[in-house]
N, C-alpha and C positions, 0 to 999 in steps of 0.2 A: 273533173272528167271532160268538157268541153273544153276547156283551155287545153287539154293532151289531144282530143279529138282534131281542134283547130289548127295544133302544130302539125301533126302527122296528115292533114288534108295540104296545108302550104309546103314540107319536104316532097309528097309527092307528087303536086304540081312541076314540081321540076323536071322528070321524066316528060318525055316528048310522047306526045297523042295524049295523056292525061289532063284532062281541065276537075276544075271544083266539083262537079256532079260525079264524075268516074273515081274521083277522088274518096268522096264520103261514101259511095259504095263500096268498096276497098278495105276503108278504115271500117268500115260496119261488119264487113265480113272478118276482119281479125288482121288484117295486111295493113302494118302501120307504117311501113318504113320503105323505103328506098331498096334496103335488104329484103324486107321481106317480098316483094315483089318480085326479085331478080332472083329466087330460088322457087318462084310459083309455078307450079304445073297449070302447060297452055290452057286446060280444061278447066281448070280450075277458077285462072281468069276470064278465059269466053263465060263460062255461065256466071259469076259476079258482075261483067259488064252487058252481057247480051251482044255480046259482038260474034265475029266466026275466029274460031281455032287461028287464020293467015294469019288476023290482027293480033289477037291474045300473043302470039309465037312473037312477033313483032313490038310490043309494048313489054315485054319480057329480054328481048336482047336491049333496047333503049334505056331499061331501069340499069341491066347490067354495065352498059357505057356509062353513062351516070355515075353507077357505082364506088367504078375501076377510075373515074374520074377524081372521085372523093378520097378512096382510100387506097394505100397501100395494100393488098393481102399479102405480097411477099417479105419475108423480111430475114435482116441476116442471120445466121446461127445465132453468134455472139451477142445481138443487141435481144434475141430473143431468148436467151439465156440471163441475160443482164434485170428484163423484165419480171422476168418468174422468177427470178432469185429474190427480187425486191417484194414480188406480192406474198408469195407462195411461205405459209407460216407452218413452222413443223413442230405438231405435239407431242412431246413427251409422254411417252406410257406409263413413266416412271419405274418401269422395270429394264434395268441395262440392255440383257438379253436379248429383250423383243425390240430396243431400239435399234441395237447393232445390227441386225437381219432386215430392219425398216429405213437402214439410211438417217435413222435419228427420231422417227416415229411418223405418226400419222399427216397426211399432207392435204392443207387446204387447198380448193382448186381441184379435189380429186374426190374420185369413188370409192370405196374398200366395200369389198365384200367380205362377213364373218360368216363360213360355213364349217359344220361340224353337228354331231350328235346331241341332246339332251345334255346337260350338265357338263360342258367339256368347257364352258368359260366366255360363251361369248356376248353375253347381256353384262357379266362381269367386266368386257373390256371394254364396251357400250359405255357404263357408268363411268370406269376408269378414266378412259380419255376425253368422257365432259369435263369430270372433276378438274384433271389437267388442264384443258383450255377455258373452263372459268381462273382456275389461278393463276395460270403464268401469262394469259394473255387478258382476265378479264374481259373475256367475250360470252354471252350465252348459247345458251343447251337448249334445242327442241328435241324429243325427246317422242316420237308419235311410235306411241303404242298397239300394236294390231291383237295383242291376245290378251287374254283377262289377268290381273294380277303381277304384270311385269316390273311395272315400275313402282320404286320403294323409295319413299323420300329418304326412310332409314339407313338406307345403303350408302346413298349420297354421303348422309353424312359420316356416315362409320369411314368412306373412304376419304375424305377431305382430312377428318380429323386424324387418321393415320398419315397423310401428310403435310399434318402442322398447320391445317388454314382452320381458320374462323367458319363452323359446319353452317350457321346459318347463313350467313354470308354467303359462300359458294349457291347452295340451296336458293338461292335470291337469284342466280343466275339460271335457273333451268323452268321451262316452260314443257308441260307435257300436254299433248293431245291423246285422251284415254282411248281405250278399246272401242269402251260403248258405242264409241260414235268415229271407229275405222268396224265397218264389216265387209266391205266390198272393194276391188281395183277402184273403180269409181271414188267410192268416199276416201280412198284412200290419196287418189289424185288430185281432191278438193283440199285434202291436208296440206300438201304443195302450194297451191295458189294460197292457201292460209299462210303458208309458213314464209311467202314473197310480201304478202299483205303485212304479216306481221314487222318484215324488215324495213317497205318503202314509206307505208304508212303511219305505224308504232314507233317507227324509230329505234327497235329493237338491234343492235348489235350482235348477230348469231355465227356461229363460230363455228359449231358442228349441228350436223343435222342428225337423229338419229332413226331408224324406220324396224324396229325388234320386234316381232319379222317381218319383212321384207315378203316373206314366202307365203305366208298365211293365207290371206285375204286372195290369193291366185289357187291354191290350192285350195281353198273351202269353196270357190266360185268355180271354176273350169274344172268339169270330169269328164272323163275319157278320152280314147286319142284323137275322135273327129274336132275336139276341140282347142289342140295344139296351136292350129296358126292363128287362131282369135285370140287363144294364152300371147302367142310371140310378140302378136301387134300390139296388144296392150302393154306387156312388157316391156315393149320397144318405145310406147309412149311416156311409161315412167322414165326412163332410165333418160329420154330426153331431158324430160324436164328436171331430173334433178343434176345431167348434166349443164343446165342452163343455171338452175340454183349456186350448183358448187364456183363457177366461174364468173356470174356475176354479182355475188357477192362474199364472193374469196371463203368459202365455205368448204369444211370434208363434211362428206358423205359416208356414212357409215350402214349400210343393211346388213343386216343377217339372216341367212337361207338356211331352210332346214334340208334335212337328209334321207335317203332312202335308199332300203337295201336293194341291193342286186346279188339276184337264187343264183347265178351261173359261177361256179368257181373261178372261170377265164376268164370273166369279165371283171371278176374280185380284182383278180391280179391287175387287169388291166388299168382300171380303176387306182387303186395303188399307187399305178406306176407313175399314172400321169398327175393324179390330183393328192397323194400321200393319205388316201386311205380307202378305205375296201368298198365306199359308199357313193350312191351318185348327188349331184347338188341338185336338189328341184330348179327349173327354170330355165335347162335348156341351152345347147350352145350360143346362143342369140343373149344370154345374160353375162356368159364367162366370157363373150368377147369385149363384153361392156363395161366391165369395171377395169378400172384401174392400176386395182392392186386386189388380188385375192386370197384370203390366207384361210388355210381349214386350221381349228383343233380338233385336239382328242385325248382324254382322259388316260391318264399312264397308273395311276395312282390315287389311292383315296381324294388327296389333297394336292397330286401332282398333273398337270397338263403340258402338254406340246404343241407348241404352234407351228405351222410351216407357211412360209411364202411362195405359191405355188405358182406364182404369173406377176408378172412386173416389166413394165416396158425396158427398165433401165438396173434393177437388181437381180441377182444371183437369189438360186433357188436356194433357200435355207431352212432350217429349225432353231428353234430355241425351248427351252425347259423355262416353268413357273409353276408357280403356286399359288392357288387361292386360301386366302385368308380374313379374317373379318375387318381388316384394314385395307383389303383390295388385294392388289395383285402384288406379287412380289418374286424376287430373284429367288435360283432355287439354290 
């Protein structure tokens, strides 16, 4: 930890008005980088250094020259295409279907949101697509659990063994953080810095993330509407950080949100229209403009489900049909 301490005190010696003392101030406060100081709010640096608001404003545009000195932020279309083509690894669902409407399946570097009803499939696709990128990628599965009873080792393996791998083996790739100990946004944001600790530190190779639900832990904590925008900002702080998860260590994101009804017939419709079914997702416009990619299900059939891709920066709004079965997911 001093030897990280030490480097981040000498990069941001290099900004101009910064020496060694304003420096380990900085880094104490959570400002390790060159970046991170050239996106700091002026206030935020005056009370870390004890200076006035002019200077802070001024040692704030100096990191950004610095910066702009170091790195490119612009870059061409094509070489930035070139790039995410090489990182960016896509899991197979192993159901046709849901690849074709997914562009080939699930994408590391990104978000997904699973929302839909009780029983429409979306802890099912959770398991699905670890089992997937333990076998074809050999990467593991965290797995952080927010409600009691979610996660099933037996599932795992029922669905490995339906496609052909060695159940234990897979199983050897998924790490779970149980219920008991997600009850809160809080505990649940500690799981994150866990799940970073576990990759930089552990040496753990983690492939997907997965957070079942996502929703819980917000809705068992924040009640009624004076407490919306304390919901948003905390919301807004997860979603940071597991966008900083997913991209720096080539990671999908996977949450699942639950549901609720809306009394108004008109707004059913509305509802429908926009997000393919008659219900609202918990969490607010502030969360739908955050992921990724967001797909509702919904139960058609004892055993049959429908998925829809209802937001995608770069795909067509689509469905597909499936089926749950004890071997996992499957074409219908």
């Amino acid at each position: 930890m001093a030897e990280l301490e030490e480097k981040a005190i000498k990069e941001l010696c290099k900004v101009r008005g910064i020496g060694p003392a304003s420096a380990k101030k900085l880094v104490e406060a959570g400002i390790t980088s060159i970046a991170d100081l050239a996106s700091a709010r002026p206030e935020e640096v005056r009370d870390i250094l004890g200076t006035t608001s002019k200077r802070a404003k001024l040692i704030i545009q100096y990191a950004k020259d610095c910066l702009f000195e170091q790195e490119v932020l612009a870059l061409a279309a094509k070489e930035l295409e070139k790039i995410r083509s090489e990182k960016v690894q896509i899991i197979s669902t192993g159901v046709k279907a849901i690849d074709a409407i997914l562009g080939g399946g699930f994408r590391t570097d990104a978000l997904h949101l699973l929302a839909g009803s009780f029983s429409t499939g979306k802890t099912a696709m959770c398991y699905q697509v670890g089992v997937k990128c333990a076998i074809d990628y050999e990467r593991c599965v965290l797995f952080i659990e927010t409600e009691p009873q979610v996660f099933h080792a037996s599932r795992v393996r029922e669905i490995a063994k339906g496609f052909g791998a060695d159940p234990e083996a897979v199983l050897d790739k998924f790490y779970v953080i149980p219920s008991e100990r997600i009850k809160t946004p809080e505990q649940l944001f500690t799981a994150y810095d866990y799940a970073e600790k576990m990759i930089t530190k552990d040496k753990i190779d983690i492939g997907v993330i997965i957070i079942d639900s996502f929703s819980a832990p917000f809705r068992a904590y924040y009640h009624g509407r004076e407490t919306l925008t304390d919901r948003s900002q905390e919301i807004a702080r997860h979603i940071g950080k597991l966008e900083y998860l997913a991209d720096k260590f080539n990671a999908a994101i996977i949450a699942t949100a639950q549901v609720y009804g809306v009394p108004d017939l008109g707004l059913q419709i509305a509802h429908e229209a926009r997000m393919a079914m008659r219900k609202a997702i918990y969490g607010g416009e502030l969360q739908l403009h955050s992921f990724s990619y967001i797909l509702v299900l919904e139960r058609v059939g004892k055993e049959k489900c429908v998925i829809t891709l209802v937001d995608s920066s770069h795909l067509p709004r689509k469905s597909a049909y499936f089926s749950i079965t004890r071997e996992g997911l499957r074409d219908v």
